[in-house]
ZALO-299129 format. One record per atom (N, C-alpha, C): atom name; x, y, z; residue in three letters; residue number from 1. Coordinates in Angstrom, 2 decimals. Example, Ala and Ser with C-alpha at 12.3 -4.5 7.8 and 13.67 -1.06 7.14 Angstrom:
<nodes>
+------+---------+---------+---------+------+-----+
: site :      c1 :      c2 :      c3 : code : pos :
+------+---------+---------+---------+------+-----+
:    N :   13.19 :   -5.69 :    7.80 :  ALA :   1 :
:   CA :   12.30 :   -4.50 :    7.80 :  ALA :   1 :
:    C :   13.20 :   -3.30 :    7.80 :  ALA :   1 :
:    N :   12.85 :   -2.25 :    7.08 :  SER :   2 :
:   CA :   13.67 :   -1.06 :    7.14 :  SER :   2 :
:    C :   12.90 :    0.03 :    7.87 :  SER :   2 :
+------+---------+---------+---------+------+-----+
</nodes>
This chain:
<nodes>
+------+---------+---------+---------+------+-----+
: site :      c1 :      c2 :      c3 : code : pos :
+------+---------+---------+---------+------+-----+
:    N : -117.33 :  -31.29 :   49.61 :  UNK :   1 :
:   CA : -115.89 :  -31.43 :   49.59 :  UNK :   1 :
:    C : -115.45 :  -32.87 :   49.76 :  UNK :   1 :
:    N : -116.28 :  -33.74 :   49.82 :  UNK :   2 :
:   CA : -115.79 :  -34.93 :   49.85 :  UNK :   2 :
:    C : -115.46 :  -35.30 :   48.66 :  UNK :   2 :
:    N : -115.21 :  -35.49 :   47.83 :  UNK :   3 :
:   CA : -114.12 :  -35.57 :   46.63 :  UNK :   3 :
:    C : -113.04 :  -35.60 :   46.58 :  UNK :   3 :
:    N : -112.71 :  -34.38 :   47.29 :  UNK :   4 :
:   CA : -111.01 :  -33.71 :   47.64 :  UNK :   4 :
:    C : -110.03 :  -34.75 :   47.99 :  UNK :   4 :
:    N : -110.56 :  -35.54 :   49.26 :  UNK :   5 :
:   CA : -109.80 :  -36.01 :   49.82 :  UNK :   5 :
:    C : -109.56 :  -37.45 :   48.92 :  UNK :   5 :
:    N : -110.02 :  -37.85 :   48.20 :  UNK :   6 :
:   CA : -110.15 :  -39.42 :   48.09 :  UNK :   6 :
:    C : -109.03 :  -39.01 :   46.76 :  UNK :   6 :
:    N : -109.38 :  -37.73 :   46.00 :  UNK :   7 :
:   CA : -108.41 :  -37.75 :   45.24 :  UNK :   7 :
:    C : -106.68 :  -37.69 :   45.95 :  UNK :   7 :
:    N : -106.25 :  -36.98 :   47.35 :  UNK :   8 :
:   CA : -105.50 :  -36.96 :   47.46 :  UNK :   8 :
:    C : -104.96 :  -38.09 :   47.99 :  UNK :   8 :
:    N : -106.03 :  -39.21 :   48.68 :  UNK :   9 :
:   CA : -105.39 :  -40.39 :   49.35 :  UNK :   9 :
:    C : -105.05 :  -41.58 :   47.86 :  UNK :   9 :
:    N : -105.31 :  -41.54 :   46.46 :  UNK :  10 :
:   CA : -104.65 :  -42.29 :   45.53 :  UNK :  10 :
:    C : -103.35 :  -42.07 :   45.05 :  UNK :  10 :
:    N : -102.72 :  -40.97 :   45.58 :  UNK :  11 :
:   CA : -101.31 :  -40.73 :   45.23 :  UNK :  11 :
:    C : -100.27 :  -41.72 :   46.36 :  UNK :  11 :
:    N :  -99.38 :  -42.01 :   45.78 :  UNK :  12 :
:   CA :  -98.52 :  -42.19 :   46.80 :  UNK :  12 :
:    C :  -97.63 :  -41.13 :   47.68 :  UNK :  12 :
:    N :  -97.68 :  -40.11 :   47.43 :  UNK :  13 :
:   CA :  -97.43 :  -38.66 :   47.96 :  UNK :  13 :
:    C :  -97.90 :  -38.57 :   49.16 :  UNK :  13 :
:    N :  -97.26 :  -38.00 :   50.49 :  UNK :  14 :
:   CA :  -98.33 :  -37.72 :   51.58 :  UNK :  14 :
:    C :  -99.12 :  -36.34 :   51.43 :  UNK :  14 :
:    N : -100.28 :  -36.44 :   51.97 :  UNK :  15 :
:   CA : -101.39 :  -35.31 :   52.07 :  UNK :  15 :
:    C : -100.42 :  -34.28 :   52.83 :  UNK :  15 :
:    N : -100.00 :  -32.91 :   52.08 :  UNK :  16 :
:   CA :  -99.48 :  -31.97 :   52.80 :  UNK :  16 :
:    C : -100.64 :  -31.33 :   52.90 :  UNK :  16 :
:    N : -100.23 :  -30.21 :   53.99 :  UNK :  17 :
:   CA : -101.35 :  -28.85 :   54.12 :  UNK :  17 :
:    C : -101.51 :  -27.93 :   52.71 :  UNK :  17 :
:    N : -100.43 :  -27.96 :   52.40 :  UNK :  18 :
:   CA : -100.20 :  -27.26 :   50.70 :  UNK :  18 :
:    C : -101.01 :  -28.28 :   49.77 :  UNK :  18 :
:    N : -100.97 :  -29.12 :   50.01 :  UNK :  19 :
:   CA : -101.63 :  -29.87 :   48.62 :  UNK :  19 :
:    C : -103.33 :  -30.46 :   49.24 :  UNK :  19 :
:    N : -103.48 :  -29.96 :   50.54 :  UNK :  20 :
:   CA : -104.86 :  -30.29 :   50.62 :  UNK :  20 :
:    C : -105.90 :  -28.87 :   50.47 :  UNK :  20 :
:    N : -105.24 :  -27.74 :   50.71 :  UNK :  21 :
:   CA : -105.27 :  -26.15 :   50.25 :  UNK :  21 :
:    C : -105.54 :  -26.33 :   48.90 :  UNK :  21 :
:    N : -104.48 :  -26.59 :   47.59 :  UNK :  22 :
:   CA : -104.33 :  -26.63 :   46.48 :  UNK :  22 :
:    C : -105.87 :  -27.95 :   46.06 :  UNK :  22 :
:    N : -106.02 :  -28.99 :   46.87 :  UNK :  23 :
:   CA : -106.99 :  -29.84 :   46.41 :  UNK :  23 :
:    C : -108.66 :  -29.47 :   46.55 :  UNK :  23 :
:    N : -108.47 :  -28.45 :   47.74 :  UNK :  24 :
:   CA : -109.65 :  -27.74 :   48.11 :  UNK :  24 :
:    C : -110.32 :  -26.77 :   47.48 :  UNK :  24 :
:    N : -108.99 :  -25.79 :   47.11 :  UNK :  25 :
:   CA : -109.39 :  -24.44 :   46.11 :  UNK :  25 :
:    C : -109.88 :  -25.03 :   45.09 :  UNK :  25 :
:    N : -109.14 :  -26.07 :   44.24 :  UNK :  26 :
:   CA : -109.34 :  -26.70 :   42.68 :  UNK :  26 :
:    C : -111.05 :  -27.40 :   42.64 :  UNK :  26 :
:    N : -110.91 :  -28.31 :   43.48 :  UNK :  27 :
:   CA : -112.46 :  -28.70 :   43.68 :  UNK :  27 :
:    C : -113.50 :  -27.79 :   43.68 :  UNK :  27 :
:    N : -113.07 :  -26.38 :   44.87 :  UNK :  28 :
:   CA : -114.54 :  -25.38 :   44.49 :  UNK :  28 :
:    C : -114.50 :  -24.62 :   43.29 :  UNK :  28 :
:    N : -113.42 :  -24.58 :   42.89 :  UNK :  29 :
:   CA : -113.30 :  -23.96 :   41.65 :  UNK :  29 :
:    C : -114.03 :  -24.41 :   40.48 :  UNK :  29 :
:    N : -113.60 :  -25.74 :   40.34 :  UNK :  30 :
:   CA : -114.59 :  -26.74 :   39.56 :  UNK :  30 :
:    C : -116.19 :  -26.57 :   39.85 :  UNK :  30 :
:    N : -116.17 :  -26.43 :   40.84 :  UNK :  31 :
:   CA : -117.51 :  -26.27 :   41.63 :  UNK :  31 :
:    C : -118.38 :  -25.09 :   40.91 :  UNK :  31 :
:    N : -117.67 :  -24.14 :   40.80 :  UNK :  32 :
:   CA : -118.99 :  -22.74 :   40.92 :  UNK :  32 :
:    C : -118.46 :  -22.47 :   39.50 :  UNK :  32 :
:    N : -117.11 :  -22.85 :   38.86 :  UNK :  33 :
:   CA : -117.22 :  -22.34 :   37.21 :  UNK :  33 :
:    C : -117.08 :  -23.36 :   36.26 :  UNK :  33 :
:    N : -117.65 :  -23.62 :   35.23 :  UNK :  34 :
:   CA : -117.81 :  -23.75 :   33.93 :  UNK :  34 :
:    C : -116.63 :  -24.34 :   33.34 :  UNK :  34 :
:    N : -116.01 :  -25.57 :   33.15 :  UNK :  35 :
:   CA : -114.54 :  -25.62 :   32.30 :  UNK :  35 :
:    C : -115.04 :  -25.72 :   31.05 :  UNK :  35 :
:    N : -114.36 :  -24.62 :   30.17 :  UNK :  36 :
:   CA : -114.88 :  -24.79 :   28.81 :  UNK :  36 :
:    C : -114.00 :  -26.02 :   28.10 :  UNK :  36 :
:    N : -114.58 :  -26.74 :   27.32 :  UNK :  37 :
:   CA : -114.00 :  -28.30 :   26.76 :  UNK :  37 :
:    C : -113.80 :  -27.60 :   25.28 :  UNK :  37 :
:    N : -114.46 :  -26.50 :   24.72 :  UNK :  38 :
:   CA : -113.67 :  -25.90 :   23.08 :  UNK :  38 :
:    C : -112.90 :  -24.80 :   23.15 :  UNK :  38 :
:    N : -111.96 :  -24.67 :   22.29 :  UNK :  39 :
:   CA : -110.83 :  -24.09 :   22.46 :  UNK :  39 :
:    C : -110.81 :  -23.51 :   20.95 :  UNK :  39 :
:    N : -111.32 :  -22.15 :   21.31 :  UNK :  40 :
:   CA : -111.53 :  -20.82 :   20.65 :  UNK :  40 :
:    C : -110.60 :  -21.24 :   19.22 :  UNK :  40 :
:    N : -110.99 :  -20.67 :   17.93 :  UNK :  41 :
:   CA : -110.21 :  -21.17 :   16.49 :  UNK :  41 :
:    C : -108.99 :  -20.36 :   16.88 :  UNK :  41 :
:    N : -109.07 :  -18.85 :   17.32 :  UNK :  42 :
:   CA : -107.54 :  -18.19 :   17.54 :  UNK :  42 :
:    C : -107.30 :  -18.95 :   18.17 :  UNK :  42 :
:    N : -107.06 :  -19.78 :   19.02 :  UNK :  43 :
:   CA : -106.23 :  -20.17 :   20.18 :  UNK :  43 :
:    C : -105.70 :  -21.01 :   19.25 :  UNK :  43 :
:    N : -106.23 :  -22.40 :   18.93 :  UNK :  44 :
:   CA : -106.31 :  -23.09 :   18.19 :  UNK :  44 :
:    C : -105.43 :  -22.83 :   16.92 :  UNK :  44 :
:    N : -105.26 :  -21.89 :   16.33 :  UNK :  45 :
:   CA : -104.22 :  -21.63 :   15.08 :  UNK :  45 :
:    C : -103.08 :  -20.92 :   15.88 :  UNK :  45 :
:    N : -102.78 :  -20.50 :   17.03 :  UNK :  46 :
:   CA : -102.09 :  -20.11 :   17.93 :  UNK :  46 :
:    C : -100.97 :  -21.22 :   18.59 :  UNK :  46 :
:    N : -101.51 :  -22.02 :   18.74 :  UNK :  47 :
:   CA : -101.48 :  -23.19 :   19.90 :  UNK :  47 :
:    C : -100.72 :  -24.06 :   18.07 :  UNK :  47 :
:    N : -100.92 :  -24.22 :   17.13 :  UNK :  48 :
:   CA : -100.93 :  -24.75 :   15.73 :  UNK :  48 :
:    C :  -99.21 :  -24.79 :   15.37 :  UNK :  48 :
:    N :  -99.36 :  -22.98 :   15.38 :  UNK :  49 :
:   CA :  -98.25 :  -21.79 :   14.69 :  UNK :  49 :
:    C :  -97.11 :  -22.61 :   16.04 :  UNK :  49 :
:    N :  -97.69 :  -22.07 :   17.06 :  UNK :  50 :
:   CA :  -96.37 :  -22.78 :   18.33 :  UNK :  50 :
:    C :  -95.50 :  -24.17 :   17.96 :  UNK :  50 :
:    N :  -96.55 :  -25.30 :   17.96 :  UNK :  51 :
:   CA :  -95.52 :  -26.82 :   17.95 :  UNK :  51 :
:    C :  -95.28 :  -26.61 :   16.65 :  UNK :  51 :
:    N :  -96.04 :  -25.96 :   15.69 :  UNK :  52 :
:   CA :  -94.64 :  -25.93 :   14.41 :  UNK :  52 :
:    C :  -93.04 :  -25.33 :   14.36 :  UNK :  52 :
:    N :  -93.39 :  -24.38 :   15.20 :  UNK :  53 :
:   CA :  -92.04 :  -23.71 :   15.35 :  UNK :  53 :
:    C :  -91.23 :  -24.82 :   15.86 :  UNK :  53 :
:    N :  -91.69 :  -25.60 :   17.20 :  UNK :  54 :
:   CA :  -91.12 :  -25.91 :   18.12 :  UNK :  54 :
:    C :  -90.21 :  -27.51 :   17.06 :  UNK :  54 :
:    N :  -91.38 :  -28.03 :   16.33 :  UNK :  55 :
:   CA :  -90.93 :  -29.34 :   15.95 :  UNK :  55 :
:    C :  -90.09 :  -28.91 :   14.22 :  UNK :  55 :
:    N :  -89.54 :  -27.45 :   14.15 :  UNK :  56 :
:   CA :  -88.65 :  -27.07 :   12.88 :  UNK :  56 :
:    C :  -86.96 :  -27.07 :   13.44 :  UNK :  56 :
:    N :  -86.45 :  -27.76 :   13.23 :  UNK :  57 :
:   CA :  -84.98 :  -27.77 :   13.38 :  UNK :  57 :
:    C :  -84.18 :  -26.40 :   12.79 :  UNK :  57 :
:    N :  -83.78 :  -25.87 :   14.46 :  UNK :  58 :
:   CA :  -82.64 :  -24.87 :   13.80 :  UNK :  58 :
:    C :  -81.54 :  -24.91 :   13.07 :  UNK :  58 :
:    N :  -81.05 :  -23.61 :   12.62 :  UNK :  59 :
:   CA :  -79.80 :  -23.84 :   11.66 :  UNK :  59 :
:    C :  -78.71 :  -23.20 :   12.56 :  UNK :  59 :
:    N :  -78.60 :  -23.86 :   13.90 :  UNK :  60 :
:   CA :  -77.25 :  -23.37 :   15.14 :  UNK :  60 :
:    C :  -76.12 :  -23.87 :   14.46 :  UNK :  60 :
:    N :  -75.33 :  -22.40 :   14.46 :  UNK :  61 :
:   CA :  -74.04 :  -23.12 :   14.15 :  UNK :  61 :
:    C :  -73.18 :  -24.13 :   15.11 :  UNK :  61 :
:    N :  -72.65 :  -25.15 :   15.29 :  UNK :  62 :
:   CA :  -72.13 :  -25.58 :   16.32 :  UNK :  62 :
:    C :  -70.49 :  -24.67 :   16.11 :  UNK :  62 :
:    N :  -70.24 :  -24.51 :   18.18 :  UNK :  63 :
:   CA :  -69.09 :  -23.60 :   18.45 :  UNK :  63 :
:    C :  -68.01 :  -24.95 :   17.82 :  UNK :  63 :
:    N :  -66.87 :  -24.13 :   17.41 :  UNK :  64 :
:   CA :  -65.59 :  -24.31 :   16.99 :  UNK :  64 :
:    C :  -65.47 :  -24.81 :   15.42 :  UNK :  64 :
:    N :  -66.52 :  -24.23 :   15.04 :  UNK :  65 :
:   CA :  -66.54 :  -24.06 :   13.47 :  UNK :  65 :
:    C :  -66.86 :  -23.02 :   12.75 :  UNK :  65 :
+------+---------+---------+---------+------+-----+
</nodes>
């Protein structure tokens, strides 16, 4: 667990009990599982389909017309 802490003393934030909880869980978590670094093709044409929607300009009517 020495990791934990050094990440929380580079913030300028003070070390709460909540965020040394939250820094503790995340570290063993990291610890005992696997982060997968590829991202499944569904997700991927999923994740695609989304920011297209997002970056298509609606056709809102503006009120008082």
């Amino acid at each position: 667990m020495s990791g934990v802490l050094p990440d929380l003393l580079e913030t300028d934030e003070p070390a709460t009990l909540h965020r040394v909880m939250q820094a503790t869980i995340g570290h063993g978590l990291k610890q005992r599982y696997e982060v997968q670094r590829d991202l499944p093709h569904e997700l991927f044409v999923l994740l695609m389909q989304m920011n297209s929607r997002k970056q298509k300009p609606r056709n809102v009517p503006k009120p008082g017309r």
